[in-house]
Backbone bond lengths (Angstrom), bond angles and torsions (degrees), N, CA, C in turn:
res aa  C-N    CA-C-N  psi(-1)  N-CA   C-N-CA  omega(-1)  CA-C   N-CA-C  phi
1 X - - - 1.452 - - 1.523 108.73 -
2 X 1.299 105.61 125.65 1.774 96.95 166.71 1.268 139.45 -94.61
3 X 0.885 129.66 156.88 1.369 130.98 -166.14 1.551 116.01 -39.41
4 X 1.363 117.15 150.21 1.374 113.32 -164.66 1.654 113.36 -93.97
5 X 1.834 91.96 -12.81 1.346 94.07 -173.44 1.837 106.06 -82.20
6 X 1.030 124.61 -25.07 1.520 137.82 165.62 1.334 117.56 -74.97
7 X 1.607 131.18 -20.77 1.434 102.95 165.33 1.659 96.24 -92.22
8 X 0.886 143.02 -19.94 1.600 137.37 172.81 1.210 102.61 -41.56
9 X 2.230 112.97 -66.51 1.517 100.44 174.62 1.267 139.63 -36.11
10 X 1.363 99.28 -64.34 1.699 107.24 158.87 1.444 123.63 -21.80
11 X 1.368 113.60 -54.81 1.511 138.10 -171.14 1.504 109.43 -51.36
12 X 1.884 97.64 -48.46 1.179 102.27 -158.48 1.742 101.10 -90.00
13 X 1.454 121.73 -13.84 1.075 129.16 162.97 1.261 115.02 -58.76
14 X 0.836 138.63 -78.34 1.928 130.06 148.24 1.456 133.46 -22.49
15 X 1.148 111.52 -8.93 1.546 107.64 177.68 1.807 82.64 -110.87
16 X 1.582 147.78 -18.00 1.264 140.82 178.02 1.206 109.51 -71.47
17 X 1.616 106.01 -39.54 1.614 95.60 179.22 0.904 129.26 -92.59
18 X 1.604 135.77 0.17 1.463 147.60 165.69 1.243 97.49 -88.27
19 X 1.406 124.78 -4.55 1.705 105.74 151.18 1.554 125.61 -106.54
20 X 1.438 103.65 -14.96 1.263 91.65 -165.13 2.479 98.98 -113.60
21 X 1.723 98.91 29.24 0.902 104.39 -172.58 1.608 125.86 -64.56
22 X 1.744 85.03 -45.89 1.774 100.84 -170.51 1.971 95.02 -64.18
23 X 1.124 130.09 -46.02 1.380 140.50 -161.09 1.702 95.76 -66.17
24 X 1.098 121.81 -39.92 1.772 103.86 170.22 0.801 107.28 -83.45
25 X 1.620 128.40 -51.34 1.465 103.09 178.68 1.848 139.81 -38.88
26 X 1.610 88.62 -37.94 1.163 85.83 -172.38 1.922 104.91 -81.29
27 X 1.529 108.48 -14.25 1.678 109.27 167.97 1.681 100.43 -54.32
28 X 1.139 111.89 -86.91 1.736 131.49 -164.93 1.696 95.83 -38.66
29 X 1.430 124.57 -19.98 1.284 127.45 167.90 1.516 111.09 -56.37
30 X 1.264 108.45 -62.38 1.958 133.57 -167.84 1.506 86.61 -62.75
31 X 1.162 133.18 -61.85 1.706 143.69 179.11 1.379 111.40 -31.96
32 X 1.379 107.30 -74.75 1.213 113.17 -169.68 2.141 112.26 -82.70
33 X 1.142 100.45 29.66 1.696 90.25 -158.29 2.408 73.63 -118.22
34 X 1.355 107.94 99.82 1.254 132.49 154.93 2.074 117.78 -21.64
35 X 1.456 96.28 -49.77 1.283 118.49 -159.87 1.552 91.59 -88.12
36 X 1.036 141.87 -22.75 1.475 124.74 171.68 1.228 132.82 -100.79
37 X 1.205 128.31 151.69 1.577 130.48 -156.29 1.202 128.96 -26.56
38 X 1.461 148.66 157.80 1.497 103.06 160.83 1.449 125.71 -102.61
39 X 1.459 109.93 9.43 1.595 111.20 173.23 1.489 88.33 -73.16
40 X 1.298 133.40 -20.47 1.708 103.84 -172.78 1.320 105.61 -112.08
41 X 1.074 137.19 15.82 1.439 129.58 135.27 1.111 122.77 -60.54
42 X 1.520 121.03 -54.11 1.648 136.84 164.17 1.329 99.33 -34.31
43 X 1.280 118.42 -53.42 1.728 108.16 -161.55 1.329 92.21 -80.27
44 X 1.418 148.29 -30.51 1.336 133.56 -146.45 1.951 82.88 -95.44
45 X 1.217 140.14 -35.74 1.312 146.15 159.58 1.353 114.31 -41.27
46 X 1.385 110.52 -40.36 1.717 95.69 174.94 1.269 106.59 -121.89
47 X 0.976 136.48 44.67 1.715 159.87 131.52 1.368 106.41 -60.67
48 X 1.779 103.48 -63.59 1.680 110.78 -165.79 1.534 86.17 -69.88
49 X 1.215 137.12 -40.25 1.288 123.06 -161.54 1.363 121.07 -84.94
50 X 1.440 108.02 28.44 1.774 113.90 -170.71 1.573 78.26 -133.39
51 X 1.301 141.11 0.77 1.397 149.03 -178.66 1.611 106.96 -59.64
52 X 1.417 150.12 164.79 1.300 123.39 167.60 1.582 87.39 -107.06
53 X 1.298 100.62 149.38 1.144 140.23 158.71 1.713 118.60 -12.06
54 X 1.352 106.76 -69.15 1.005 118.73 174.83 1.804 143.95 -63.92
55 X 1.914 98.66 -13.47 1.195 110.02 163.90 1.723 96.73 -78.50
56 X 0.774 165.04 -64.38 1.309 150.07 -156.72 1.797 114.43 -20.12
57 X 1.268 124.69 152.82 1.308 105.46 -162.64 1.797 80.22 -100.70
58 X 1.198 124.52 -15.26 1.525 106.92 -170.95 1.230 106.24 -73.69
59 X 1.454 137.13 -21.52 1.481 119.87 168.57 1.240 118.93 -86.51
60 X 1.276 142.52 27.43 1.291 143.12 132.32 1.699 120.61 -53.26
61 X 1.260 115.00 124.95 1.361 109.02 171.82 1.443 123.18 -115.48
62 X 1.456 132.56 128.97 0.878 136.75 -172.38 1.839 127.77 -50.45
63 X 1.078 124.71 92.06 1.574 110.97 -171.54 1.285 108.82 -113.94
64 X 1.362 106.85 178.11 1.627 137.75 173.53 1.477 118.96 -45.70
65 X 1.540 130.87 79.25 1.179 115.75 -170.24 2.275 123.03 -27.82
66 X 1.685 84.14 -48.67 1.310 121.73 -174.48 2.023 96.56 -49.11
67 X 1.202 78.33 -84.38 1.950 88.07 -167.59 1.068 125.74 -110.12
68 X 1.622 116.56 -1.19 1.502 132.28 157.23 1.253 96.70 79.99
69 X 1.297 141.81 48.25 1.398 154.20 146.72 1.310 116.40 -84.43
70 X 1.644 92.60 106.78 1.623 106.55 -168.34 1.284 109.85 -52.31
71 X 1.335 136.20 -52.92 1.162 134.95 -124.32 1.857 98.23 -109.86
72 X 1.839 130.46 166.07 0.957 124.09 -135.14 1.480 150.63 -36.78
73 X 1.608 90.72 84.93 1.474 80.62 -177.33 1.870 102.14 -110.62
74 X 1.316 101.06 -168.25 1.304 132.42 -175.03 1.454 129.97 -103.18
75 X 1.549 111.33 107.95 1.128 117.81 -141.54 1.919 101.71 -82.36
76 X 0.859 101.78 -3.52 1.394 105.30 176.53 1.496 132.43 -105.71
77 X 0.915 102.97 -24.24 2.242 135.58 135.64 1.219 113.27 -69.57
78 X 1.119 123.59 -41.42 1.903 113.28 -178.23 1.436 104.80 64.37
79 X 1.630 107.53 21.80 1.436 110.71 -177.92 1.659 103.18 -117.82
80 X 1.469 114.73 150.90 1.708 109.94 162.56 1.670 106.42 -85.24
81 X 1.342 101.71 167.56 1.456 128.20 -179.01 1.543 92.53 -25.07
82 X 1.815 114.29 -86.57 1.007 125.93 -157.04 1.722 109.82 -45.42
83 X 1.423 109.23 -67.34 1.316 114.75 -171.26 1.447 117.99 -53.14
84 X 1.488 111.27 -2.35 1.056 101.75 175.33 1.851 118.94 -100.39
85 X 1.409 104.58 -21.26 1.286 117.10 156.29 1.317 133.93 -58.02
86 X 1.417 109.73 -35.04 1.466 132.64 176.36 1.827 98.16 -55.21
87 X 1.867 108.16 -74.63 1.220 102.44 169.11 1.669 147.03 -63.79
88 X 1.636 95.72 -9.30 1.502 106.35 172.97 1.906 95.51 -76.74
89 X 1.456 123.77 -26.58 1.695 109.98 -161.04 1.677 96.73 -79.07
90 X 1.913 97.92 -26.76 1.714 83.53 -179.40 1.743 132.64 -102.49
91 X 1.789 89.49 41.94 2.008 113.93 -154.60 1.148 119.58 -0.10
92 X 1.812 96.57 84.23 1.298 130.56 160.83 1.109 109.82 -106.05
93 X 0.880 135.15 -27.23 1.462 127.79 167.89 1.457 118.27 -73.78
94 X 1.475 124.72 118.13 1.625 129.25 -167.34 1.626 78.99 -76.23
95 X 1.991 97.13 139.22 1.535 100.18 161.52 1.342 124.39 69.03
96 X 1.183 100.19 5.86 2.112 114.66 170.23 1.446 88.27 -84.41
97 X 1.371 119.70 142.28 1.485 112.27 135.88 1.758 114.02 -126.71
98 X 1.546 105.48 124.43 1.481 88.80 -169.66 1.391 107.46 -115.47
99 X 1.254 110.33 154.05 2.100 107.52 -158.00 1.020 82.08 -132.32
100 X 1.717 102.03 132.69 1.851 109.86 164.90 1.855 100.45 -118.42
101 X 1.359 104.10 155.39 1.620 102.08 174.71 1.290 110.15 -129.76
């Protein structure tokens, strides 16, 4: 199980960027749009860059619904390796089949 204070972060990293989503987009819009000035790209550049950190969706990390263990899980399970073995040995998982030898 991981720490509770790190899936919260996480947590709270995801509730920053489902708020602060539409507002970069529409920055990285002004940024990347060729045809407009360039003092207001500059400003729309250090707008996003007065942004915190943490709405960005790339610092979100993907974890373990189960036990919040960052590391390999499965993005289509929302489960890690283990936890997903745990529930494939006790066929909970519809359509797992898991073979031991």
């Amino acid at each position: 199980m991981a720490k509770k204070s790190s899936i919260e972060k996480n947590n709270r990293r995801r509730r920053m960027n489902r708020n602060a989503a539409a507002k970069r987009a529409r920055l990285k819009a002004i940024i990347g749009d060729k045809t407009k000035p360039m003092e207001e790209r500059f400003a729309a550049t250090l707008k996003l860059a007065e942004m915190p950190r943490n709405s960005s969706a790339t610092r979100i990390r993907n974890r373990c619904e189960l036990t919040g263990r960052p590391r390999s899980n499965y993005r289509k399970n929302k489960l890690s390796r283990i936890a997903l073995r745990d529930l494939g040995s006790r066929g909970l998982v519809p359509g797992l089949v898991k073979s031991s030898w």
